[in-house]
N, C-alpha and C positions, 0 to 999 in steps of 0.2 A: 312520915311523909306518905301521900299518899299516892299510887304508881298512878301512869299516864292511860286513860282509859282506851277500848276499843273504838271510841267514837271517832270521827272524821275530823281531825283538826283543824282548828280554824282560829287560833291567836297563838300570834310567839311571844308574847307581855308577859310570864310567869312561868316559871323553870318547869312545870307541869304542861302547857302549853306547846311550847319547846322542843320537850321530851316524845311528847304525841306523835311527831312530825319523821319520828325515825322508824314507826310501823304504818305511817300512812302513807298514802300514793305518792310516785312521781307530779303528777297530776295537778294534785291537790298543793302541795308544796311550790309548784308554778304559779298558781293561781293564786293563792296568799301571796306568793315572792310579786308578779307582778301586781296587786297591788297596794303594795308598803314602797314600792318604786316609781308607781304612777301618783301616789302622794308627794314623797322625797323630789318629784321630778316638778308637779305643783307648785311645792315649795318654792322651789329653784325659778321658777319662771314668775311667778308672784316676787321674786326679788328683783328680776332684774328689771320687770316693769315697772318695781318701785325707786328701786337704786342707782338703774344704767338707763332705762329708755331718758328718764330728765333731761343727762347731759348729754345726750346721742342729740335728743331734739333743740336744747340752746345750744347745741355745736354747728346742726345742721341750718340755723337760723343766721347763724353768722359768716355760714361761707361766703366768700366771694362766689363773684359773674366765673370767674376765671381763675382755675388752682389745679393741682394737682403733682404727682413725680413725675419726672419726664430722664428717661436713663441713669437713675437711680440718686436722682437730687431733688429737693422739694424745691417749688413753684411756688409761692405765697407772693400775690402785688401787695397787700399791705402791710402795714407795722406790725411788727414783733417785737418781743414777745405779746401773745394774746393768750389770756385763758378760756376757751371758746366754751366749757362748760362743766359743773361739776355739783355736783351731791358729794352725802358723808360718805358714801362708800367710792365714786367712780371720778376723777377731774380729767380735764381733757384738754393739753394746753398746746402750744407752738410755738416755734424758734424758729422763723428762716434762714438765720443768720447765728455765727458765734458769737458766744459772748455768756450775760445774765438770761440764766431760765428763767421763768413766770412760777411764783411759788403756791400750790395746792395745798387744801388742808384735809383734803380728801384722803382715803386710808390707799387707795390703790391711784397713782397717777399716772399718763398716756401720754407721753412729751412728744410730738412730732419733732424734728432736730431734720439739719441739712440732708443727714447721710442716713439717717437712722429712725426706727421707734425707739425710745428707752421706755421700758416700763421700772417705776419705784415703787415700792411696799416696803413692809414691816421685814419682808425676807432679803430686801437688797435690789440691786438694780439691774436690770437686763434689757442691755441694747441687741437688735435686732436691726441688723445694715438693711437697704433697700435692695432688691434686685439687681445690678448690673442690666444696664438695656432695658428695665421695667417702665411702664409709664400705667399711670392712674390716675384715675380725671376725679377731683374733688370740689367741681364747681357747684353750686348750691341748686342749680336747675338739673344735673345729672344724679346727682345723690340724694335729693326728694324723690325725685322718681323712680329709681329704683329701688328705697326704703317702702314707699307706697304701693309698690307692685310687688314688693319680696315678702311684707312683714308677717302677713298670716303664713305663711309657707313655712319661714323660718320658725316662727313661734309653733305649729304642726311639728316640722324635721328635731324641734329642740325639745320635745316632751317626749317623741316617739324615742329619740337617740336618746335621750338620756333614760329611760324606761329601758334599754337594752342592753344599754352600759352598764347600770346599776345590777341590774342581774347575769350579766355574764362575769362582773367582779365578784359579787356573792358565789359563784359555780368555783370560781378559781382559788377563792378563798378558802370555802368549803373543803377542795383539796387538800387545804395544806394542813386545817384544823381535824381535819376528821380522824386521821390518823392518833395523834393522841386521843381525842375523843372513845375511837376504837380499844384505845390500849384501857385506859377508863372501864368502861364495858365490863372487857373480860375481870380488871381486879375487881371490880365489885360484885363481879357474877351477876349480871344484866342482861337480857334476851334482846344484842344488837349486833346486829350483822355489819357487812362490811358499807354495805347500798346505805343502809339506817344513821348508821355514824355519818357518812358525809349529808344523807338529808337535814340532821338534826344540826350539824354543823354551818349547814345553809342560815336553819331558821335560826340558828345561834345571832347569826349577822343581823337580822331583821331591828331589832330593837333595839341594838346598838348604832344603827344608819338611819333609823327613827331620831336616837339623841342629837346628829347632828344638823339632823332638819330643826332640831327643836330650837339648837344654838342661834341657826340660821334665823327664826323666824323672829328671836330674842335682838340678833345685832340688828335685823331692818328695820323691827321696833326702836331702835335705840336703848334697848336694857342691855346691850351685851357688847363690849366692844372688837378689834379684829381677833387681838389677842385670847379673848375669852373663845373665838369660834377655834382659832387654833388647838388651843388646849381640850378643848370637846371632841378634835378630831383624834388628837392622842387618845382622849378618856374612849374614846368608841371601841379602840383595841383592847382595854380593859371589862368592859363591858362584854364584849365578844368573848374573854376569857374566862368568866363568870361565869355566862350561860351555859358554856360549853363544857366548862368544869364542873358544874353542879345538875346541869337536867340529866346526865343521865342516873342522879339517884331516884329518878320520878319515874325509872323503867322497872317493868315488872321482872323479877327475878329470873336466871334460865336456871332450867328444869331439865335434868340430866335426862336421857333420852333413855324410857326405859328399852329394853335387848328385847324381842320379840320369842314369843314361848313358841320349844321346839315341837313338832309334831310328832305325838307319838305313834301313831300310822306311817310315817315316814322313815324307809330303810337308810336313810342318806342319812339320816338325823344320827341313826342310831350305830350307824358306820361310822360316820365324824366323833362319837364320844366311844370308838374301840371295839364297840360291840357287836356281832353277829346279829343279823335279825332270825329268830326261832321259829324253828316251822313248830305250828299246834299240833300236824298230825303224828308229827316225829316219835316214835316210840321210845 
């Protein structure tokens, strides 16, 4: 194999890559991290304008003149249940009233109910009561308008936040990897310091957060279902342990430092190894 060169790294895709990233800059390692983040973040916002804005807008077409929570009870004048909107990934339905829900065939559903949100997914169901004394106005002339005066801001606030998210999880992460990474190093007699181990442990994360953008882009396609993106987000820890485990055989060997030659002009020298320094004139 062959070691990670002096050059200025610029891809974490191959354990040489990777490797690079633990004798290059701070800097430089931001600059890559953000953006393998501002892609992943891409991703993410390309899904939900494909997956969630749909039902947001046939939800929003169907509110009522007059709706909304009013101290922590839902407001609906008409019949229920309604399913006000849904794709394969998002449904979006209502209950005023107890009784039969409206059933979704969407992978993630948003049940509005008297008292509560329930959210249901593949992982189980979580209600979420309404505020005590809350009120929210869901009539269809108040939440056009502020969907149309918010949407760019949000779509801006959701690419920047999640750009910062993603790499302040990578930093924390880094932490916790580096350390073995470091112990790595030393068995193998590798030239990585303590700073190098968590850079390289950063860029470890890179390509494994890469996979799950890639799942992503597969389930909005339809070739991948929820189940499969789950599974990809387990395999990402694996991945992560791969890179992490194996780039540092891509570092160049450390090289015992050689001890610095004594001076033999120097009386200190030659006091430290026991000896007197000789006078020439000395008879």
């Amino acid at each position: 194999m062959k070691p990670a060169t002096s050059a200025p790294p610029w891809q974490p895709l191959t354990f040489g890559g990777v490797a690079a990233f633990a004798h290059g800059t701070l800097g430089r390692l931001l600059q890559v991290q953000a953006a393998v983040a501002l892609v992943r973040a891409g991703v993410l916002l390309w899904f939900f304008l494909a997956e969630c804005l749909p039902a947001l807008q046939q939800a929003m077409i169907q509110l009522p003149e007059q709706a909304g929570v009013h101290d922590g009870r839902l407001v609906w004048p008409g019949r229920t249940p309604v399913v006000l909107g849904e794709t394969a990934f998002l449904g979006l339905a209502l209950n005023a009233s107890e009784g039969t829900t409206p059933g979704t065939t969407a992978d993630l559903e948003i049940l509005l109910t008297p008292t509560a949100v329930r959210f249901t997914s593949l992982l189980g169901h979580l209600n979420l009561p309404y505020p005590s004394g809350w009120t929210l106005d869901l009539s269809r002339q108040t939440v056009t308008a502020w969907w149309k005066a918010w949407c760019r801001a949000l779509f801006v606030g959701f690419l920047a936040g999640t750009v910062v998210l993603l790499m302040a999880s990578g930093w924390v992460l880094g932490l916790a990897v580096a350390w073995p990474v470091r112990l790595a190093g030393r068995l193998l007699r590798r030239d990585l310091t303590a700073g190098g181990a968590w850079r390289l442990a950063v860029a470890a994360g890179l390509p494994a957060g890469l996979l799950i953008s890639a799942a992503v882009v597969l389930y909005g396609a339809g070739q991948l279902s929820l189940l499969g993106v789950l599974l990809a987000w387990v395999a990402h820890f694996l991945v992560l342990a791969v890179y992490a485990g194996l780039a540092p055989w891509w570092l160049p060997r450390r090289i015992p430092g050689a001890r610095p030659k004594a001076n033999p002009f120097s009386s200190r020298t030659q006091a430290a190894a026991g000896r007197r320094p000789k006078n020439p004139f000395a008879g």
